[in-house]
Backbone bond lengths (Angstrom), bond angles and torsions (degrees), N, CA, C in turn:
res aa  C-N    CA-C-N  psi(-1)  N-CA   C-N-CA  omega(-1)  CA-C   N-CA-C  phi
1 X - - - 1.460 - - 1.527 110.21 -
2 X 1.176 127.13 -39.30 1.377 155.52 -174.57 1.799 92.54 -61.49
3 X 1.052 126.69 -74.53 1.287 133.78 172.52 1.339 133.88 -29.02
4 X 1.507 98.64 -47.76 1.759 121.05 164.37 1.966 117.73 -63.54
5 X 1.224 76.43 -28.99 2.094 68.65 -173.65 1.310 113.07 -64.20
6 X 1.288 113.21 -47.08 1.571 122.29 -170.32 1.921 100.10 -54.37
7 X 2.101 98.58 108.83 0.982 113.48 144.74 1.959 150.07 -53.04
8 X 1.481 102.05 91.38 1.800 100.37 -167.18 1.444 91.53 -110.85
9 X 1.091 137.67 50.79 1.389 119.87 -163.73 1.946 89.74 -112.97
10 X 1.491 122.50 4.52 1.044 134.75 169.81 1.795 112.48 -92.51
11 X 0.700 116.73 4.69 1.626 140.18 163.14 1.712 139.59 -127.26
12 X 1.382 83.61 134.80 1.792 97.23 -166.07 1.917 96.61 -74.75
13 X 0.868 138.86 -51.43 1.116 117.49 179.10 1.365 118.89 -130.75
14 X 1.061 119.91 113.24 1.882 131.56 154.25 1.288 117.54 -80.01
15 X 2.085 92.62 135.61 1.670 113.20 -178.41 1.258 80.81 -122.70
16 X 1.826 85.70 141.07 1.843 98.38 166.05 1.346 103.03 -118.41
17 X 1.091 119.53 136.29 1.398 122.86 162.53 1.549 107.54 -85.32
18 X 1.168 128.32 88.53 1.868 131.53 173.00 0.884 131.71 -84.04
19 X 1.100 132.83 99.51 1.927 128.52 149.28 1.171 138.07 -104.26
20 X 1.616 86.82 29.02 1.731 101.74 -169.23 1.116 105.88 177.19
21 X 1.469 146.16 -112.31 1.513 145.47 168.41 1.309 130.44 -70.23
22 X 1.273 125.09 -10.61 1.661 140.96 -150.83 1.406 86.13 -80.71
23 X 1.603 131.91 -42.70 1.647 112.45 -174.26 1.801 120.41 -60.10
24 X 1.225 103.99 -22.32 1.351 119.93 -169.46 1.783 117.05 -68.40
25 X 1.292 113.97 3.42 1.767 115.49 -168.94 1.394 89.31 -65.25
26 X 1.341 109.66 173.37 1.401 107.72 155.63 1.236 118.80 -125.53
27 X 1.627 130.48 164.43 1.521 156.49 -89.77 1.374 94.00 -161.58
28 X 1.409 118.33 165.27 1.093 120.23 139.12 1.772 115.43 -132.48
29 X 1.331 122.53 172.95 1.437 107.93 175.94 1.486 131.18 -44.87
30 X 1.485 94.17 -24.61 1.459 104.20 -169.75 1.572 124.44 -97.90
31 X 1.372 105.28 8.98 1.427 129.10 172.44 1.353 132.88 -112.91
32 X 1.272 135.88 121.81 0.872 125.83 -149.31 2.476 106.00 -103.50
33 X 1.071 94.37 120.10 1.455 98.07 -172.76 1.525 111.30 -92.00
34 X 1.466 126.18 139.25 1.479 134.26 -174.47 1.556 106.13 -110.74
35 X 0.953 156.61 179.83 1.472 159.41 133.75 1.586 110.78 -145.89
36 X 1.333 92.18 104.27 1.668 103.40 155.42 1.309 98.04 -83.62
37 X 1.089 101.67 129.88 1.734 128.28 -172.87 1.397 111.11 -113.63
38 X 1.363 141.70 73.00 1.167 126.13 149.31 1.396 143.39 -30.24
39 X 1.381 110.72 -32.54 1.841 110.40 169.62 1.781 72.17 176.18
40 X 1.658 86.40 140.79 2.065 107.88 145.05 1.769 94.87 -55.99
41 X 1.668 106.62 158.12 1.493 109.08 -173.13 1.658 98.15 -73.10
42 X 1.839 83.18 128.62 2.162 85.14 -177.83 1.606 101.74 -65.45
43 X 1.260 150.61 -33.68 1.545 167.91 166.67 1.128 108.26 -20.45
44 X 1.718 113.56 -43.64 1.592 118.33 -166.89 1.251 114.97 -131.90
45 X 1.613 117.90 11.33 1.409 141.10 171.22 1.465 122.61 -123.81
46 X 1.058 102.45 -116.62 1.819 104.80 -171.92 1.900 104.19 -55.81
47 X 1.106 105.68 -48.62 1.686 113.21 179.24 1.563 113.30 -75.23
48 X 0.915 116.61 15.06 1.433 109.62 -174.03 1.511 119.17 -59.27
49 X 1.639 98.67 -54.84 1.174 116.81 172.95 1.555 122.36 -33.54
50 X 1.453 109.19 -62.57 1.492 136.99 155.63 1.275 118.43 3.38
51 X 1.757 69.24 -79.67 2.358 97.90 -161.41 1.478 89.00 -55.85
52 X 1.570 110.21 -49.73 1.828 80.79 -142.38 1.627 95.82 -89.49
53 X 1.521 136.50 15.44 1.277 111.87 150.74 1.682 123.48 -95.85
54 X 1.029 101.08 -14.30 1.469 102.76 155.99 1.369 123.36 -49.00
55 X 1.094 115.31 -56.83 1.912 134.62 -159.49 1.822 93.51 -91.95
56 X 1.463 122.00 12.46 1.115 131.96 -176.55 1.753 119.00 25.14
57 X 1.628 90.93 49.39 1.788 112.73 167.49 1.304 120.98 -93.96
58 X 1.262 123.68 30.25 1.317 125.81 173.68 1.437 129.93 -81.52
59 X 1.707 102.70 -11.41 1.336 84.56 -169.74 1.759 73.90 -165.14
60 X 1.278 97.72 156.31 2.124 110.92 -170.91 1.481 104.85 90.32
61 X 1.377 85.45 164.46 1.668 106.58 171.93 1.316 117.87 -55.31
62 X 1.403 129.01 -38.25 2.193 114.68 159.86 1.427 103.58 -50.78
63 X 1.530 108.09 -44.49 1.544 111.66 -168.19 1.597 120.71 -54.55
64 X 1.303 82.74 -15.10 2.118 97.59 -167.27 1.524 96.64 -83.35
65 X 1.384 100.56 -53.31 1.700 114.56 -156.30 2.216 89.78 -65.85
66 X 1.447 115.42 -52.22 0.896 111.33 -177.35 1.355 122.50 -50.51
67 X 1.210 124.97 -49.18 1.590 102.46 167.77 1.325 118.17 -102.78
68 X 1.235 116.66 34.21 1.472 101.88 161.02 1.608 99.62 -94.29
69 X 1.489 111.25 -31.16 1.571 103.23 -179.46 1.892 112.81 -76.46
70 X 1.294 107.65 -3.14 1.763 105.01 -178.15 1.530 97.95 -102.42
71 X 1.389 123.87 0.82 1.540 132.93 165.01 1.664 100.22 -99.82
72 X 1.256 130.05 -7.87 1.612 97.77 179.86 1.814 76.11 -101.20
73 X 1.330 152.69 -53.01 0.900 160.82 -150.15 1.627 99.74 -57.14
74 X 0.960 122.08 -57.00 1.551 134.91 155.31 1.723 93.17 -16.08
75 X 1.643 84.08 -93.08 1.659 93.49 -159.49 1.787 117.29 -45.82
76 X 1.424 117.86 -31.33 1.300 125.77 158.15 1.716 125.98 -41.38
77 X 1.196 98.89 -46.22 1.752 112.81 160.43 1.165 146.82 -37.03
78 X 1.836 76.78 -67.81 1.607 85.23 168.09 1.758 120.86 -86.04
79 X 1.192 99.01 -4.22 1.868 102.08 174.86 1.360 100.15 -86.78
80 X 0.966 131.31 6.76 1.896 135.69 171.94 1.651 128.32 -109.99
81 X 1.667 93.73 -13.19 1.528 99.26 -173.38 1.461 106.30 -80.74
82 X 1.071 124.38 13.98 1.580 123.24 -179.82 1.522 96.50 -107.44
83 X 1.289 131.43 -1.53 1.617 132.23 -174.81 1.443 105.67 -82.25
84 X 0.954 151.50 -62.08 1.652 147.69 174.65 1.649 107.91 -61.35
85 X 1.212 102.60 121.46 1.222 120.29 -165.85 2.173 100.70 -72.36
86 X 1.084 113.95 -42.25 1.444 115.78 136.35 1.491 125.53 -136.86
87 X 1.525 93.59 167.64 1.551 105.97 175.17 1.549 97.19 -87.66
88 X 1.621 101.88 167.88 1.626 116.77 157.09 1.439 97.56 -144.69
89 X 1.311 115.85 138.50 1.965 102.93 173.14 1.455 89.57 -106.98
90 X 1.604 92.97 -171.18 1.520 108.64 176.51 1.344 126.98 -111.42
91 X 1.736 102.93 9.91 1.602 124.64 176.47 1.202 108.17 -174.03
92 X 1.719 107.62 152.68 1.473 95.92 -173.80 1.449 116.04 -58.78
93 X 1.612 118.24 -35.70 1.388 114.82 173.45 1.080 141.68 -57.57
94 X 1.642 117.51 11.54 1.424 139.59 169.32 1.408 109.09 -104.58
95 X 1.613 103.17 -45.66 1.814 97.72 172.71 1.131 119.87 -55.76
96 X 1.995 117.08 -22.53 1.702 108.66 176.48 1.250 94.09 -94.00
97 X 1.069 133.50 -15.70 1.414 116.92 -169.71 2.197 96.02 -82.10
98 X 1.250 121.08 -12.94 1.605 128.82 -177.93 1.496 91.61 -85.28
99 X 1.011 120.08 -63.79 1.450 130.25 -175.90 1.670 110.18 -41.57
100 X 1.337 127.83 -64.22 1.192 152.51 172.68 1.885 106.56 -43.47
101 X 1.490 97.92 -55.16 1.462 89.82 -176.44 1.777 111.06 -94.64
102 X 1.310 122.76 -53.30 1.361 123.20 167.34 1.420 124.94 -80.83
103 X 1.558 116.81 12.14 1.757 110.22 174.61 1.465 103.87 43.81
104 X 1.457 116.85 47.58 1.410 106.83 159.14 1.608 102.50 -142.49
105 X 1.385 136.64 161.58 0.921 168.06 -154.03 1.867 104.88 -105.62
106 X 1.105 102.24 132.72 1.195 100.94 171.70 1.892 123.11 -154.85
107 X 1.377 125.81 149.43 1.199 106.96 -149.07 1.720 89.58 -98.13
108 X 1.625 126.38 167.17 1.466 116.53 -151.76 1.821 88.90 -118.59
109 X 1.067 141.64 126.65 1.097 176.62 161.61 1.751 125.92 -84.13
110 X 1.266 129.42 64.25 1.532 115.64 -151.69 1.857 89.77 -58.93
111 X 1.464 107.39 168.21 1.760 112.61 172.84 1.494 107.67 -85.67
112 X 0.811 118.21 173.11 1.713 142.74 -173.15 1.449 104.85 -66.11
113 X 1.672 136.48 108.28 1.201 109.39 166.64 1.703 108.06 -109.71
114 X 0.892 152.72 -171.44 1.485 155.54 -177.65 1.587 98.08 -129.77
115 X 0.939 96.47 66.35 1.599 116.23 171.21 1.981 109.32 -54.97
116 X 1.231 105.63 -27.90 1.903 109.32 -176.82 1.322 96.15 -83.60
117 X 1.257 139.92 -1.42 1.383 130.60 161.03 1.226 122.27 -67.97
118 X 1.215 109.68 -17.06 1.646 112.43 -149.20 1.978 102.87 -134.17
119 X 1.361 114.96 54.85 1.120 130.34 -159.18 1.809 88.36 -54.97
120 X 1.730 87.97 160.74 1.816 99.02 179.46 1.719 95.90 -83.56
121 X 1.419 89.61 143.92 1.460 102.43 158.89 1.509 125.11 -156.67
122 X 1.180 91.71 132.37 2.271 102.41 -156.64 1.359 107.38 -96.81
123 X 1.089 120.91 5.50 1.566 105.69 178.10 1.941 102.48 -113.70
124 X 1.201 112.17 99.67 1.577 122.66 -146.32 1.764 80.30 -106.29
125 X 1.570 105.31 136.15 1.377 127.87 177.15 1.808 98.28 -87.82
126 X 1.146 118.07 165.00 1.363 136.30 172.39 1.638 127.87 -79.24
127 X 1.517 101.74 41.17 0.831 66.13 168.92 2.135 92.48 -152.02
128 X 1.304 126.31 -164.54 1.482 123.47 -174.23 1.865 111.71 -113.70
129 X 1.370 97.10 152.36 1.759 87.54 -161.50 1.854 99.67 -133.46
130 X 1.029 130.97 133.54 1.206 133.06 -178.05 2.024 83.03 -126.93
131 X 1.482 92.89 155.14 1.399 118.05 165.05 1.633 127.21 -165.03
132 X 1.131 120.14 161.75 1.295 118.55 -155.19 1.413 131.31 146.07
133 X 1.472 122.82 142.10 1.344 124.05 168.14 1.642 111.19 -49.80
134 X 1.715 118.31 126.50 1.429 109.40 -155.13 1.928 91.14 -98.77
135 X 1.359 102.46 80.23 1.634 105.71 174.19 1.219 119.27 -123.19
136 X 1.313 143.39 159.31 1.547 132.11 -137.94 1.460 104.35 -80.82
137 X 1.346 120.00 -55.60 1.863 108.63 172.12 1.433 117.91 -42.70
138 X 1.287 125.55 -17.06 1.559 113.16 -174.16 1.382 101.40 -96.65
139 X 1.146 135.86 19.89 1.113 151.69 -167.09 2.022 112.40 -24.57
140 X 1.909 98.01 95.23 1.402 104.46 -153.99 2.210 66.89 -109.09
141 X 1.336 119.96 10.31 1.134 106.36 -177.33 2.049 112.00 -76.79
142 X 1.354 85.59 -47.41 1.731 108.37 161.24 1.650 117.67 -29.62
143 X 1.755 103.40 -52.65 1.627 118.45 -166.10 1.651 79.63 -67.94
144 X 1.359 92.87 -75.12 1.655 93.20 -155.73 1.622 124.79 -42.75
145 X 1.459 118.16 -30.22 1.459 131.95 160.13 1.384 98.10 -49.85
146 X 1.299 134.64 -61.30 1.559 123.52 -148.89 1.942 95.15 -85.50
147 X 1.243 114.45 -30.06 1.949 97.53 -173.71 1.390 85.23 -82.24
148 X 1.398 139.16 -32.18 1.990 107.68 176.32 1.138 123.91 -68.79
149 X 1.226 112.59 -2.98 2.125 127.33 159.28 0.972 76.44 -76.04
150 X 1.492 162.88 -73.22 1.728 135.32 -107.99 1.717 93.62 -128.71
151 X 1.375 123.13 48.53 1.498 119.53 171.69 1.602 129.46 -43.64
152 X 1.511 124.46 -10.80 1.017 128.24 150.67 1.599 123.72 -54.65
153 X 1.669 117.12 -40.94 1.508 115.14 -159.89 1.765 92.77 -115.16
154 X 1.532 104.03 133.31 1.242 106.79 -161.97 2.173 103.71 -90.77
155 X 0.694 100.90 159.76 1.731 119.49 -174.70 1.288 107.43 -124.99
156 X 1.394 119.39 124.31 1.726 130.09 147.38 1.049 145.16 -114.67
157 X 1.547 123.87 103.05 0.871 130.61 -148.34 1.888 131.56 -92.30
158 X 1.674 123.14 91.32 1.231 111.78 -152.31 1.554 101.05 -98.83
159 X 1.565 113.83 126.80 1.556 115.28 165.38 1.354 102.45 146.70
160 X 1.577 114.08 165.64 1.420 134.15 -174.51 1.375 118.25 -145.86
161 X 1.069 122.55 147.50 1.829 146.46 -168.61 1.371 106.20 160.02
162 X 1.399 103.93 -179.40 1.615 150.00 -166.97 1.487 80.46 -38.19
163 X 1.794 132.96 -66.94 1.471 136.19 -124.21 1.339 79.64 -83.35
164 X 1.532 148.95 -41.91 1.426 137.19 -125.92 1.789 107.37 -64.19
165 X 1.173 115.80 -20.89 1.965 120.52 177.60 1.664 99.01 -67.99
166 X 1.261 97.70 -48.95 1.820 109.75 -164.04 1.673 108.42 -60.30
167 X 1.780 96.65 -52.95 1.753 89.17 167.63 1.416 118.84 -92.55
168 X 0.978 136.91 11.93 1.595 127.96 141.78 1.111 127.22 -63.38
169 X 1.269 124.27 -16.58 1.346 140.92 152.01 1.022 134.35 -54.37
170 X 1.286 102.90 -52.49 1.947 119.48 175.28 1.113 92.68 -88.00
171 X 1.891 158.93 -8.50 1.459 144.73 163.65 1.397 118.29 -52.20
172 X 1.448 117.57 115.27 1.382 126.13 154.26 1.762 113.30 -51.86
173 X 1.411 78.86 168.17 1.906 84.69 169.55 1.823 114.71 -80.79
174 X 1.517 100.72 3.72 1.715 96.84 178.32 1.665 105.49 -104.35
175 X 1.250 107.47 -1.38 1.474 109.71 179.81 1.901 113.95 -107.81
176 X 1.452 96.98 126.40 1.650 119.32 -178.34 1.529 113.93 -65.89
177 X 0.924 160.30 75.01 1.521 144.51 -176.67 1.576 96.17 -84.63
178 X 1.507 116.32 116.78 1.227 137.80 170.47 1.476 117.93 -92.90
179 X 1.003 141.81 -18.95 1.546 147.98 -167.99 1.550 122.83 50.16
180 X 0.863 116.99 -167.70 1.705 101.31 163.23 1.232 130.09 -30.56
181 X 1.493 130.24 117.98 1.469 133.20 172.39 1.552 117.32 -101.89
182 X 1.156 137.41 171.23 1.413 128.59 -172.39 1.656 83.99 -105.80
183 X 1.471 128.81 171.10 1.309 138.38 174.36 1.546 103.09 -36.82
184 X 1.180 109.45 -79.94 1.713 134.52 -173.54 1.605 104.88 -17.95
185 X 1.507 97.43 -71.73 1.486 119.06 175.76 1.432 95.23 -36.10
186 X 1.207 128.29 -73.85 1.557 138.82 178.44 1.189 104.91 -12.11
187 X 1.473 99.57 -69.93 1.653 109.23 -136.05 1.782 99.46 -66.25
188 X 1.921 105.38 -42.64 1.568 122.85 167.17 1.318 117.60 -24.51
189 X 1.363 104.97 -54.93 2.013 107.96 -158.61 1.348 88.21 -91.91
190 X 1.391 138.41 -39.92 1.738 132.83 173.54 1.295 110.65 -30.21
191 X 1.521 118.41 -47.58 2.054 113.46 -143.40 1.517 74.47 -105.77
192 X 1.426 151.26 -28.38 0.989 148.35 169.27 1.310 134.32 -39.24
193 X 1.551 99.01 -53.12 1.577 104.53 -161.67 1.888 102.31 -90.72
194 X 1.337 101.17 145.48 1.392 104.69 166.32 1.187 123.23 -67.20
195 X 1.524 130.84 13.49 1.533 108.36 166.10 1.860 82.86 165.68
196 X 1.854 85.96 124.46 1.609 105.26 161.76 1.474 119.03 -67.91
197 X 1.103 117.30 130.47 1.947 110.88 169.68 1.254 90.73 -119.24
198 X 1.605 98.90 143.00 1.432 100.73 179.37 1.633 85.39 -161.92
199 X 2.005 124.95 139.47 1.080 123.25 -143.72 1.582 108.26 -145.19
200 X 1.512 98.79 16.43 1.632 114.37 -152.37 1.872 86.40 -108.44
201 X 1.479 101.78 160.19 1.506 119.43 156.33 1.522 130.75 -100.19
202 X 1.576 99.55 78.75 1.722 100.35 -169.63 1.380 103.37 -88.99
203 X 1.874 101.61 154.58 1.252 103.01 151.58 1.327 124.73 -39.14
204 X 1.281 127.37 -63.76 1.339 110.63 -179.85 1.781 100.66 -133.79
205 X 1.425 124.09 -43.22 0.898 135.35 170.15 1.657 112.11 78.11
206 X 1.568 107.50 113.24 1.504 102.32 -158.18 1.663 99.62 -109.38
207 X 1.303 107.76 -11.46 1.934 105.51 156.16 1.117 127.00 -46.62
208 X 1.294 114.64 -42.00 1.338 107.11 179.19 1.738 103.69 -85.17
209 X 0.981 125.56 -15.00 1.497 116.97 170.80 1.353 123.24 -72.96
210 X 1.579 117.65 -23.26 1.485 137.72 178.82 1.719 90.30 -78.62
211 X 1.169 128.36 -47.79 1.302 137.23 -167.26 1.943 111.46 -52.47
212 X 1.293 92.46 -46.70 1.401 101.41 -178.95 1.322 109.50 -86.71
213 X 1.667 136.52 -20.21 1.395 133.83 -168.28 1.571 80.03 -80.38
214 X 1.287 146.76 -50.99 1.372 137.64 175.07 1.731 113.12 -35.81
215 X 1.124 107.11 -32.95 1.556 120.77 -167.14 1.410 115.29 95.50
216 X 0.937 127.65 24.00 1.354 133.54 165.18 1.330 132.97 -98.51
217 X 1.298 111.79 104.52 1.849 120.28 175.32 1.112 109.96 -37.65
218 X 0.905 117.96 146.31 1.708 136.74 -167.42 1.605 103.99 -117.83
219 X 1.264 142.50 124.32 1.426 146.31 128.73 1.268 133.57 -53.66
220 X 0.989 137.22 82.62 1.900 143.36 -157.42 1.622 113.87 -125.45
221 X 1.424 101.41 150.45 1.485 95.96 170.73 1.342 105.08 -88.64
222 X 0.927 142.62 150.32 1.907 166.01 -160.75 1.506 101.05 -88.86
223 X 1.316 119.67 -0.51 1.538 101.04 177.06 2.025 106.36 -107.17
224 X 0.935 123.10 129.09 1.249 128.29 -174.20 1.374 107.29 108.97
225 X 1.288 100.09 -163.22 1.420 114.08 -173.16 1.247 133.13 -70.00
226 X 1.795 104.97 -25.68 1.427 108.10 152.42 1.191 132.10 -81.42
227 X 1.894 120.18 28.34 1.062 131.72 164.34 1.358 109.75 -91.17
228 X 1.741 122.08 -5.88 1.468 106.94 179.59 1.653 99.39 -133.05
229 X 1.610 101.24 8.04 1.686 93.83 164.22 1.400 122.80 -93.51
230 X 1.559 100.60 -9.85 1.913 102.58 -168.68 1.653 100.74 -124.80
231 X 0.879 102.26 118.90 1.868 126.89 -176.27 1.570 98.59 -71.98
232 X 1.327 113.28 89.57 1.752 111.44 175.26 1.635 115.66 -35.69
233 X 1.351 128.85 125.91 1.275 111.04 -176.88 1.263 126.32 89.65
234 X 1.004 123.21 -29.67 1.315 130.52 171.61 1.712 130.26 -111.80
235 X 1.368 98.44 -47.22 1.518 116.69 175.43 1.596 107.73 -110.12
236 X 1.407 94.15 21.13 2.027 92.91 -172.03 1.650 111.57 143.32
237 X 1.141 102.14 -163.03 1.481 102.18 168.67 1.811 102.83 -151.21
238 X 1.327 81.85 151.29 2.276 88.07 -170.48 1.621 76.15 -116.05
239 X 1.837 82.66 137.29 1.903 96.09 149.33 1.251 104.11 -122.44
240 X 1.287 96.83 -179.14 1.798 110.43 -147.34 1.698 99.79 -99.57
241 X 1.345 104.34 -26.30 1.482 96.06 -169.04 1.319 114.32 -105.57
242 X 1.439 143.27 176.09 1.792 155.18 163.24 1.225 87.40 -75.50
243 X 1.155 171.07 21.01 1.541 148.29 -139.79 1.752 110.71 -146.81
244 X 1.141 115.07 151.25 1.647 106.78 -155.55 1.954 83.76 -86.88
245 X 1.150 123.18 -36.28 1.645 122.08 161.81 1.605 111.87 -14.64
246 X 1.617 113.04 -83.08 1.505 139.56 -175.98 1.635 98.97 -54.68
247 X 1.471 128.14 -14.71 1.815 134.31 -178.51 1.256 101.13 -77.83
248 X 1.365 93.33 -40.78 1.871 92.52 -167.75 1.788 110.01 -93.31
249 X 1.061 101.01 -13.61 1.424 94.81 -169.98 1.516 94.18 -82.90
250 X 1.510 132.03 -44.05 1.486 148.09 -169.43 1.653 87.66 -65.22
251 X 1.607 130.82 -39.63 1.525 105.90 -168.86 1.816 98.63 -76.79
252 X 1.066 98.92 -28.28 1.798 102.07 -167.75 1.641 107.94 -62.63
253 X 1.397 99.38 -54.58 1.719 108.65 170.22 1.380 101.25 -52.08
254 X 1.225 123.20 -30.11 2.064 107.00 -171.00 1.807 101.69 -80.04
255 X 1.341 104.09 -35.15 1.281 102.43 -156.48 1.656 115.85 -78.06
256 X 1.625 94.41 1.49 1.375 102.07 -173.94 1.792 109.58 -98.08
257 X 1.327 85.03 -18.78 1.745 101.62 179.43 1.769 115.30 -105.06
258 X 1.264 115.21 8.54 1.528 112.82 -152.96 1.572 114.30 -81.42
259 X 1.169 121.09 2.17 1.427 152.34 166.00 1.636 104.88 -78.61
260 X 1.134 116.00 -34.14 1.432 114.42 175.21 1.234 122.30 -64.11
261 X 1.859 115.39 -42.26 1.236 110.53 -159.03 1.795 102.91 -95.20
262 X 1.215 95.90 152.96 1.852 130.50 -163.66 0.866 94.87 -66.58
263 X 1.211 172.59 54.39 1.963 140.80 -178.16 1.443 100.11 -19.56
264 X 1.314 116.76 -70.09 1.511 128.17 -154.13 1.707 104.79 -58.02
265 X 1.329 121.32 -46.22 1.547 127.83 155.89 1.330 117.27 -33.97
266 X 1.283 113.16 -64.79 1.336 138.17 -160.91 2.075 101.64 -58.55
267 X 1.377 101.35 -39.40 1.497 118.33 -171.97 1.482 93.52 -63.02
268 X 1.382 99.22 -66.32 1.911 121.20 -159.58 1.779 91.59 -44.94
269 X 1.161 122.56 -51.36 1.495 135.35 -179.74 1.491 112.09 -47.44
270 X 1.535 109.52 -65.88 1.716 101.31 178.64 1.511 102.78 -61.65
271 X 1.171 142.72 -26.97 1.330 127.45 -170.36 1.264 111.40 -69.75
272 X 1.230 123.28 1.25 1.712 119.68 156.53 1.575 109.96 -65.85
273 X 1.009 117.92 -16.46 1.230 123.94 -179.39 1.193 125.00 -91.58
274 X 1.504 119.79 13.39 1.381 126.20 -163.12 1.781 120.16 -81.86
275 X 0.824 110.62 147.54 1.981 110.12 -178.31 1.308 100.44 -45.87
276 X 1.440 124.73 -35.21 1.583 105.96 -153.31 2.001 98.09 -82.33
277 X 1.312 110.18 -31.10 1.328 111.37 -178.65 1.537 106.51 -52.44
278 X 1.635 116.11 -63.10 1.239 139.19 153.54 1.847 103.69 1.77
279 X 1.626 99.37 -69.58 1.826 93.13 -155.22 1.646 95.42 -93.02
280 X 1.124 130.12 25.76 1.209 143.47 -176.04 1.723 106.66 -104.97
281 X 0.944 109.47 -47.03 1.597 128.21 -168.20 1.410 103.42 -87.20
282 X 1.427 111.64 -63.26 1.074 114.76 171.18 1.939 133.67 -44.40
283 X 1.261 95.40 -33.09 1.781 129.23 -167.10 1.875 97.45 -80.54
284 X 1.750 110.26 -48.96 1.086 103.93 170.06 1.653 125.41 -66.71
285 X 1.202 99.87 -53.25 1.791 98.70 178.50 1.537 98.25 -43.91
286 X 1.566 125.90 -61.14 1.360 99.74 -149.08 1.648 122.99 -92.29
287 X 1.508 90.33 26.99 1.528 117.31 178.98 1.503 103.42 -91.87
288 X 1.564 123.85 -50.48 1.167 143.26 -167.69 1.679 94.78 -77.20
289 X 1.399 130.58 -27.61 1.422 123.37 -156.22 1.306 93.90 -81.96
290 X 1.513 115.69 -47.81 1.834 132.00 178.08 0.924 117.89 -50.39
291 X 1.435 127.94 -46.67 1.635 146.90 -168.41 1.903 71.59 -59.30
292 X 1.912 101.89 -89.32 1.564 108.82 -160.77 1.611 113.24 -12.80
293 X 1.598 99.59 -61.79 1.589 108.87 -160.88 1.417 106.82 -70.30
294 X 1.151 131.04 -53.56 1.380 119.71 -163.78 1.513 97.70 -91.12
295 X 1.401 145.24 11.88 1.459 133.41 174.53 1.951 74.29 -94.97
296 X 0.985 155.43 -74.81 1.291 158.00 -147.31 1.925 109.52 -61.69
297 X 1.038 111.57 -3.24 1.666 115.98 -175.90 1.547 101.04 -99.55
């Protein structure tokens, strides 16, 4: 409801940035609407399932109220996906995941990463680095389960949330839990470590793209978006499964190849990913969308 009030009917073109309600403003014929679409809301779609056994809403009276309100929210959704005159996602696995839920088409746009933050650096210390908001889909609980199987190869772990009690728990004595780092700190242990693990299903996920502009191979699972940012073998290695099993087998497969990978390659590679490409691509489509629409009125 909140979404709808805001008067734009004094403007020729509106961009929404969406990951949740932002597609829903309203338009008029004579305006032309954009949506960068980061994901339909994962809460009331693909994750549904998820949220509400996580948040232990499966069953009772919250449990009732909770999805009856992620079923009117639903139906709110899809009576809005006809409002942006086009979509753009931020990976192809959002355009099927747009396609899938709103039957619309959308053209794929990677997001902005700031790749000059994250300078290359080739002389890589020994040891493995996960980072991240510590919340249950990013599941750094998985990483940390599979390096306390591997007490020889050490793990560091940068970030804070809700999970941080739960995986201090599952930490071996070869694994670092650092908590909050300031950028700097970041950027240090990034160009450092011999190899990002990262175990989550992002929209597109631009850590691991900062990860490699450092020059550092990345370890990822292949489903999401870091299934079409990290080049198996070359820019890293993807395993196939969520499972702390497929962690260890993906560090063993790296460690047998880890002489292979480039830093300096690996850099040149994320810099396809850079902001300036970003407002370039972006700048043309919605130059070309305006031309279309208002040469056609």
């Amino acid at each position: 409801m909140a979404i709808e009030q805001f008067d734009l009917s004094e403007y020729d073109l509106v961009i929404t940035s969406s990951h949740a309600v932002a597609k829903g403003v309203l338009t008029n014929s004579n305006q032309l609407h954009i949506c960068y679409c980061h994901t339909p809301m994962r809460y009331a779609w693909d994750l549904y399932n998820r949220y509400i056994t996580e948040a232990g809403l499966t069953k009772g009276f919250k449990g009732l109220i909770a999805k009856s309100t992620l079923h009117y929210i639903r139906m709110w959704d899809i009576s809005t996906a006809n409002r942006p005159d086009y979509f753009i996602a931020n990976s192809n696995h959002i355009a099927r995941r747009i396609k899938k839920t709103y039957n619309r088409d959308a053209e794929v746009i990677y997001p902005p990463v700031d790749v000059d933050k994250f300078p290359l650096y080739e002389n890589k210390d020994n040891f493995y680095l996960t980072a991240s908001r510590m919340v249950p889909y990013k599941r750094i609980d998985l990483i940390v389960e599979a390096f306390t199987a591997m007490p020889d190869k050490k793990l560091v772990v940068i970030g804070h949330g809700p999970e941080m009690e739960k995986i201090k728990q599952k930490a071996g004595k070869n694994i670092e839990i650092l908590g909050y780092q300031p950028d700097s700190t970041l950027v240090e242990y990034m160009q450092k470590a011999k190899a990002f693990v990262f175990a989550a299903e992002e929209d597109f996920g631009i850590i691991v793209v900062e990860a490699m502009a450092a020059g550092t191979p990345v370890i990822a699972w292949k489903r999401g978006g870091t299934g079409e940012s990290v080049i198996d073998n070359k820019t890293g290695v993807l395993f196939s499964e969520q499972t702390t099993d497929s962690i260890i087998d993906a560090v063993k497969r790296f460690e047998k190849t880890d002489t292979s990978f480039d830093p300096k390659m690996i850099s040149e590679y994320a810099s396809g990913f850079d902001r300036k490409l970003f407002e370039l691509k972006i700048s043309s489509f919605i130059k070309n969308k305006m031309d279309e629409f208002y040469n056609n009125k």
